[in-house]
Structures are given as structure tokens and as C-alpha cells.
C-alpha positions as CSV (number, residue, x, y, z in Angstrom):
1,X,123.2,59.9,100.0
2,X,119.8,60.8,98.9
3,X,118.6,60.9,102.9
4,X,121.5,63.6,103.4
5,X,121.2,65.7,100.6
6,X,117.3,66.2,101.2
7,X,118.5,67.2,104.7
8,X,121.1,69.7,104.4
9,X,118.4,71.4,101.6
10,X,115.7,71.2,104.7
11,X,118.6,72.8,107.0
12,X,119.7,75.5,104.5
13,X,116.0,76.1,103.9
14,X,115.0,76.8,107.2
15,X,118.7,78.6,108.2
16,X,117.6,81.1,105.3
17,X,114.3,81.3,106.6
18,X,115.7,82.1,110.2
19,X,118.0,84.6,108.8
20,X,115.5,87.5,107.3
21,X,113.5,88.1,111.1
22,X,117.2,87.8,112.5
23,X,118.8,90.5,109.7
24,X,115.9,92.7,110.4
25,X,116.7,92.4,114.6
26,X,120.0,93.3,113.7
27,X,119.2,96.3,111.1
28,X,120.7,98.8,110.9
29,X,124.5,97.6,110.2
30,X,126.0,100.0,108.2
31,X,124.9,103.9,106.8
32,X,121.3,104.1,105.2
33,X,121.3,106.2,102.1
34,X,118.1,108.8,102.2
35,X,117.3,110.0,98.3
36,X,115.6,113.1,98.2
37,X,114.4,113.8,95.0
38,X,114.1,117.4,94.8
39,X,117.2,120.2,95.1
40,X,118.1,121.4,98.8
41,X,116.2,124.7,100.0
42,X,112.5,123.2,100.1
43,X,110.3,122.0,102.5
44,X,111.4,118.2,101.2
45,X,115.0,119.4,102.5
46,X,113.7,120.3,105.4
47,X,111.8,117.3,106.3
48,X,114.2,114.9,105.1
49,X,117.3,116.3,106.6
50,X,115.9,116.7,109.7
51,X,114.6,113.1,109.8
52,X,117.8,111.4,109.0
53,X,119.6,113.9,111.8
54,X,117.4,111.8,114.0
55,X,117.6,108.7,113.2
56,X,121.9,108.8,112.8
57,X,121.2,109.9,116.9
58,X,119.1,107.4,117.7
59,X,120.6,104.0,116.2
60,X,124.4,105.3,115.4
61,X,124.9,105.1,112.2
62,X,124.9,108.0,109.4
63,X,121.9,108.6,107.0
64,X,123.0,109.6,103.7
65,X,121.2,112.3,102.2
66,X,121.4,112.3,98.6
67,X,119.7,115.3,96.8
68,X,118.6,113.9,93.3
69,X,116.5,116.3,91.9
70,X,115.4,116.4,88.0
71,X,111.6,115.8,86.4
72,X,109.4,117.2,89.2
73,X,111.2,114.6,91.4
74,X,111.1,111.3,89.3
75,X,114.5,110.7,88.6
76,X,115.4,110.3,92.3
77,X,112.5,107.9,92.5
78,X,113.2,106.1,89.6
79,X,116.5,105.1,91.1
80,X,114.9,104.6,94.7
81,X,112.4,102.0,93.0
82,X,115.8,100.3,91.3
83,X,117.6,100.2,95.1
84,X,117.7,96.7,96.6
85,X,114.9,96.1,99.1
86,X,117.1,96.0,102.0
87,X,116.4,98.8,104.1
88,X,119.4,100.4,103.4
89,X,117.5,103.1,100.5
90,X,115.1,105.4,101.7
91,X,113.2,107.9,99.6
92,X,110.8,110.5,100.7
93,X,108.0,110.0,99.1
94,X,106.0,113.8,97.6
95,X,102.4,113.9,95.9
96,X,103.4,115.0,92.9
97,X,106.1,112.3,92.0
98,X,104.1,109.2,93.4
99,X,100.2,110.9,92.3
100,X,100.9,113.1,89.6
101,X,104.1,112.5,87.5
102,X,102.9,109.0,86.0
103,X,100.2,110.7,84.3
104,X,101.9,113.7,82.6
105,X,105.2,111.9,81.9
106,X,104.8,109.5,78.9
107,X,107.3,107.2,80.6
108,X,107.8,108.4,84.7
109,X,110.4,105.0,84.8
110,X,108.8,103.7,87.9
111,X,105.2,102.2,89.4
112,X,104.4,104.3,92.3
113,X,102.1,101.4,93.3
114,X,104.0,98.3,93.0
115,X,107.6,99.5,93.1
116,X,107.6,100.4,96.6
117,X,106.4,99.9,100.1
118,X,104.8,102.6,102.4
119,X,106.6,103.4,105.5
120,X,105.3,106.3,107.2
121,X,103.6,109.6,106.3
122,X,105.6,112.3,107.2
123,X,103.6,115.5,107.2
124,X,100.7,117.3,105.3
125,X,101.1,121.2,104.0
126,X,99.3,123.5,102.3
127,X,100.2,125.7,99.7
128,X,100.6,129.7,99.5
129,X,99.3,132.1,97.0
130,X,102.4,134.5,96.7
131,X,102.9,137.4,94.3
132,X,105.7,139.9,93.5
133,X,105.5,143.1,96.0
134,X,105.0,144.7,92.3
135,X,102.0,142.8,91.3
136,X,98.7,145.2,92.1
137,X,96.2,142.6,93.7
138,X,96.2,142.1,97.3
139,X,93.5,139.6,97.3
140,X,93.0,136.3,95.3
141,X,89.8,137.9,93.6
142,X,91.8,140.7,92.8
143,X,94.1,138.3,91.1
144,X,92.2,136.5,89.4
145,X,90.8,139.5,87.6
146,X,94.2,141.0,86.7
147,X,95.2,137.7,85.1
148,X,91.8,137.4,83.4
149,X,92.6,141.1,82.0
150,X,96.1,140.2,80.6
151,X,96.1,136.2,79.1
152,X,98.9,134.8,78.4
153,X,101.2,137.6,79.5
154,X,101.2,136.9,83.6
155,X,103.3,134.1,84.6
156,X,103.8,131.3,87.6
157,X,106.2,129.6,88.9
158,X,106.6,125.6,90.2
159,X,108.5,123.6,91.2
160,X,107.5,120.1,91.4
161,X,104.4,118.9,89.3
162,X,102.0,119.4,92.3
163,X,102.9,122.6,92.5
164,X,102.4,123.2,89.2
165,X,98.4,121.4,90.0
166,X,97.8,124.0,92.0
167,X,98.6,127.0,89.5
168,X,96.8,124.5,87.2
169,X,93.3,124.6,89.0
170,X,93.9,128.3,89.5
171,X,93.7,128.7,86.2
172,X,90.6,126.4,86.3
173,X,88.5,128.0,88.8
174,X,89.3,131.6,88.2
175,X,89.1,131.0,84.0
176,X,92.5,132.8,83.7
177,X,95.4,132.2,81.3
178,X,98.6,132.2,83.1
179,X,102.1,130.9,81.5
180,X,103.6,128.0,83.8
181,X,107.5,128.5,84.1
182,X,108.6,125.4,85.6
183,X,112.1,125.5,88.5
184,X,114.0,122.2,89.4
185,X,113.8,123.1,93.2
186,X,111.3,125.3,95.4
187,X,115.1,127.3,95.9
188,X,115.5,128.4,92.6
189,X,111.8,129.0,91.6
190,X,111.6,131.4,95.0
191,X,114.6,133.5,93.8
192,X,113.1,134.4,90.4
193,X,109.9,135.7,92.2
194,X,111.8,137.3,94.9
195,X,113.6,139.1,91.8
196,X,110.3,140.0,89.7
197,X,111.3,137.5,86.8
198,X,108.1,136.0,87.6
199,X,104.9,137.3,89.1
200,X,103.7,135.0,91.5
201,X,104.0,131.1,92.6
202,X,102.0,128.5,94.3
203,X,104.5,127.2,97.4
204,X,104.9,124.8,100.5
205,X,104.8,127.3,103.1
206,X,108.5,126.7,103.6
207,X,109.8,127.9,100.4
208,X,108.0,131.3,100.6
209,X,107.1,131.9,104.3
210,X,110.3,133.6,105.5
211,X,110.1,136.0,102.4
212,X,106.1,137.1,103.3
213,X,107.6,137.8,106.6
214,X,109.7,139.8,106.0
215,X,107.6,141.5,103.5
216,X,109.8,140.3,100.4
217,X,106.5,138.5,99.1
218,X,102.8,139.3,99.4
219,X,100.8,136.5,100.5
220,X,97.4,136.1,98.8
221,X,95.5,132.8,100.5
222,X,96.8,129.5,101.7
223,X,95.0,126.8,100.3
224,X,94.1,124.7,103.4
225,X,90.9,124.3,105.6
226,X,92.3,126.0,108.4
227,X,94.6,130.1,108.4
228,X,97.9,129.4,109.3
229,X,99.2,130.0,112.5
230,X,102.1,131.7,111.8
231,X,100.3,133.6,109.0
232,X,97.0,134.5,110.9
233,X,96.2,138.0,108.5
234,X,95.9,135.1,105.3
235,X,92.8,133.9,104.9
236,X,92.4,130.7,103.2
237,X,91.1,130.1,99.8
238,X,87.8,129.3,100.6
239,X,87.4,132.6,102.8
240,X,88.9,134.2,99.4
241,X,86.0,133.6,97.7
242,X,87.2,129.9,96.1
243,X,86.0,127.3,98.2
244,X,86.8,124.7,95.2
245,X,90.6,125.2,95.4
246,X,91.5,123.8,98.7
247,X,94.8,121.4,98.0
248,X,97.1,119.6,100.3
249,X,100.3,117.5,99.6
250,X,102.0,115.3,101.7
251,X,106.0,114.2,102.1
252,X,106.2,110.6,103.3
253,X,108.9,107.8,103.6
254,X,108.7,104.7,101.0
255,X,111.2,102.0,100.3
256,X,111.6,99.7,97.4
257,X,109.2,96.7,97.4
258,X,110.0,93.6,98.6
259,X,111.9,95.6,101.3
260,X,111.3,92.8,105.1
261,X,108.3,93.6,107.1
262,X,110.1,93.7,110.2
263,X,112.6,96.5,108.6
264,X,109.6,98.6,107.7
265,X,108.1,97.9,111.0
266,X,111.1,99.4,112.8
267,X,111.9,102.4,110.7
268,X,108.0,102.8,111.0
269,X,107.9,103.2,115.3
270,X,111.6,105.6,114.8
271,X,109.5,108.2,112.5
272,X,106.6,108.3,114.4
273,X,109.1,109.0,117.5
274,X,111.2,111.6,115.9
275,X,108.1,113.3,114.8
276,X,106.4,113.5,118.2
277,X,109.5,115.2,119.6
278,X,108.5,118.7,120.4
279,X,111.9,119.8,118.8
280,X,110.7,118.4,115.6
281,X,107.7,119.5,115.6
282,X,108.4,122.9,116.5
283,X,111.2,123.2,113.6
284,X,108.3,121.4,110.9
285,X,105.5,124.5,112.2
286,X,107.9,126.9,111.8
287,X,108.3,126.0,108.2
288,X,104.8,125.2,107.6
289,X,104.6,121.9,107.9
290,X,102.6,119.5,110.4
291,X,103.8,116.4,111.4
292,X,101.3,113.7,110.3
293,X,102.8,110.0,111.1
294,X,101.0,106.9,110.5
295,X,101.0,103.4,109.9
296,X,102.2,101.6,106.6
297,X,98.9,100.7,106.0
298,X,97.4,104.2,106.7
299,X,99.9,105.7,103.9
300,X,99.7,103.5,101.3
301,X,96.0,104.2,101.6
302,X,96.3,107.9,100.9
303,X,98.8,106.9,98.1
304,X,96.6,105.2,96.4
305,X,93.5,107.7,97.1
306,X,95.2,110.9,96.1
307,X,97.0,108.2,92.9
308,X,93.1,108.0,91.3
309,X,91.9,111.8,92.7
310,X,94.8,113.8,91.0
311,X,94.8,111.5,87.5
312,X,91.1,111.9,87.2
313,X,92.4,115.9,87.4
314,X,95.6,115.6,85.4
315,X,93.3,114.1,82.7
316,X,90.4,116.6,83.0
317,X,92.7,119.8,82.4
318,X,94.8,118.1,80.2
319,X,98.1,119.0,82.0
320,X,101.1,117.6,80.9
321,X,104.9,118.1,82.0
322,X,106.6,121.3,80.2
């Protein structure tokens, strides 16, 4: 009896061993739920609704976008880190909630480290210095100097905490004193400049773009390397005359840890598909945003980079959620 209870525990061992590579052939059975933790109307939106449109094509089954927006984006990936690791939770994955918000929450209710696996990046975007058509300055020396003549009384607005970073080392580099009002979604924070209840904002191309276009919003500097395309008359911050405040986030695609290597693997090689599609990439450029895929490895790499770059910064300027 011994003999045949020592094999049926081998058989069962090695049946449940069979079963994970086999579940992860089979994967996808049934709708995948996609949490984005920011409100509709951003460039997270964007990306994210346009992924899952995608993938439902390509393997048939619906992707579930759920919008859960609320503390710069760490309730939505609070829950994603308490999803079960089956491939069946996605979250897109921002610089501020996964590099940012565990140093100026006191308790962000998730390890952006250990609590999830890197899939894929997604893209990389700069940010836009945009003010009120009612603001005087037309360049970002010019603005600088205003806000340096009036502390305290010009304002900003943000809407996810590396947003708020950038207004943050702004304030840094130009020694200025402007008052952070903080939005729950790039939406809402875009309205109040668009109706002067702020003066200006520090936004993901895709938020404000449409609006400088169509002359709604004056466009100061974009805060990457290289002038915009679609913007070619904004010069970047460095030709502005700040070469120190150059900053560029990132949306990605994590799922919670533990989460089969085969799984990852396959959602992996679909992203880095659907963001080679020239349809794709044509709709991210329009908003402002480049398509950057990349391996696992490659993205838990930047994680972890920009994780120690921004909380040596958080800590320097002494920023804090408000």
C-alpha cells in the first residue's frame, strides 16, 4: 500500500508539473481584465485601450479595461499586485506609481519590485510646458522669471505624481515658488487650464497637444532630447536655456508576481507585434507617444533604474503626496 501511494503522489506530482507549460499553451481561455490606474482621457487611456483593442483581435477573447484611478495611480496597482498570478490581470505599469509613489506615500500598499513581473515596455514620452493663453511669458525663461516675481501666487497642475516631478524640478532649477494643485486624471487637470483656474501644467503630450494646436494652450518647451515632430516651433528644455530639466516617463505592462514564464513570454511577443503595426504607431505619434517594446528583462531594468534615480530626487526636494 505504501508502494502505491508513493506512486500516485509521483504521478500527481509530475501531472501538476505537466500542467503549468500546458495551461500557458492553452492561455488565453477566457476575457483578460486590463486595470488602468488612471481616469480615461490621458495618454495611459490611450495606450492601454488601444493595446487591449489588439490583442481581443488577435487571440479572440475580450480585454477588460478597467479604469481605477485614485492616488496618482496606486490604488489600481495596489489591486493589480493583489490579482492572482494567472495571466488573466494586466496593469499598465506608469513611472510615477511604480518609481515615485512608494516614496511620497507613507504606505503606497504594494512593492513595485517584488509584487510584480515585467512584461513589456510600452512607450517613452516626454512632457510639455503649457500655460494659459493669459499667462504673459512665451518662453520658459520668461516663465521662470514671472513665477520668481509672484511666489506662491502662480499655480500648476498634475496629475499623476510624475507629473507633479516635473513641476517639482521646475521649481528646482528655476528657484520659483509655484503652488502644486493636484487632478485625479490628465482629463480633468487639462480642463481647469483650458478654463484659466490654473496657470499652467506639466503634461504627456497627449493630454495637452490637441489644445496647443488648436491654439487653446501655449506651449513653452518639451522636456525631451529631441523637438517634437508634431510640435517642430517648441524647442526643448535644454534649447530653453535648462539643460538640467530633461524628464521622460514611460507606460509599460506588469502582472502580478508569480504570474508563469511561458504566459509572460506570450503576451511579451503579442505587444511587441501590436506595437510594430504602423496603425499603432501612427495613432501613439499622434498623441505623442513612441512605441518603445522590449523584453521582460529590458523593463524590469529600467524599473528598477528610474525606482533608485527618482527616490534619490523625491528625497532631495522633499516632495511628498498633497
Amino acid at each position: 500500500m505504501r508502494r502505491k501511494a508513493l506512486i500516485a503522489a509521483v504521478t500527481g506530482f509530475i501531472g501538476c508539473s505537466a500542467a503549468a507549460p500546458l495551461a500557458a499553451q492553452n492561455y488565453p481561455v477566457k476575457p483578460i481584465r486590463f486595470i488602468i490606474p488612471f481616469p480615461p482621457g490621458g495618454g495611459t487611456d490611450l495606450f492601454g485601450r488601444l493595446v487591449g483593442q489588439k490583442i481581443s483581435e488577435a487571440w479572440g477573447h475580450q480585454v477588460i479595461i478597467d479604469s481605477r484611478p485614485g492616488a496618482q495611480g496606486s490604488l489600481g496597482t495596489a489591486q493589480a499586485a493583489r490579482a492572482a498570478p494567472d495571466g488573466y490581470t494586466l496593469l499598465l505599469a506608469q513611472t510615477g506609481p511604480f518609481t515615485i509613489n512608494p516614496f511620497i506615500y507613507k504606505n503606497v500598499g504594494y512593492d513595485p519590485i517584488k509584487d510584480f513581473n515585467a512584461v513589456s515596455l510600452g512607450t517613452e514620452q516626454p512632457y510639455l510646458v503649457v500655460v494659459h493663453p493669459s499667462v504673459p511669458a512665451r518662453t520658459l525663461k520668461e516663465l521662470a522669471a514671472l513665477a520668481r516675481t509672484q511666489p506662491g501666487k502662480m499655480s500648476f497642475a498634475s496629475s499623476s505624481s510624475i507629473a507633479q516631478l516635473v513641476g517639482e524640478l521646475f521649481k528646482l532649477v528655476t528657484h520659483s515658488d509655484i503652488l502644486h494643485v493636484p487632478y485625479k486624471g490628465a482629463g480633468g487637470a487639462a480642463f481647469d487650464l483650458l478654463a484659466g483656474n490654473v496657470d499652467l501644467m506639466f503634461s504627456t503630450p497627449t493630454a495637452s497637444m490637441p489644445h496647443v494646436v488648436a491654439g487653446k494652450l501655449r506651449a513653452l518647451a518639451i522636456t525631451s532630447t529631441s523637438r517634437n515632430p508634431n510640435l517642430p516651433d517648441v524647442p526643448t528644455s535644454k534649447e530653453a536655456g535648462f539643460p538640467e530639466f530633461e524628464v521622460t516617463g514611460w507606460y509599460g505592462i506588469s502582472v502580478p508576481a508569480a504570474t508563469p514564464r511561458d504566459v509572460i513570454l506570450r503576451l511579451n511577443a503579442e505587444i511587441s507585434r501590436i506595437l510594430a503595426l504602423p496603425d499603432v504607431k501612427e495613432r501613439l505619434d499622434s498623441g505623442g507617444l513612441s512605441a518603445s517594446p522590449s523584453s521582460p528583462e529590458q523593463f524590469e531594468a529600467l524599473i528598477r533604474r528610474d525606482y533608485e534615480r527618482w527616490g534619490k530626487v523625491v528625497k532631495t526636494i522633499g516632495m511628498s503626496a498633497n
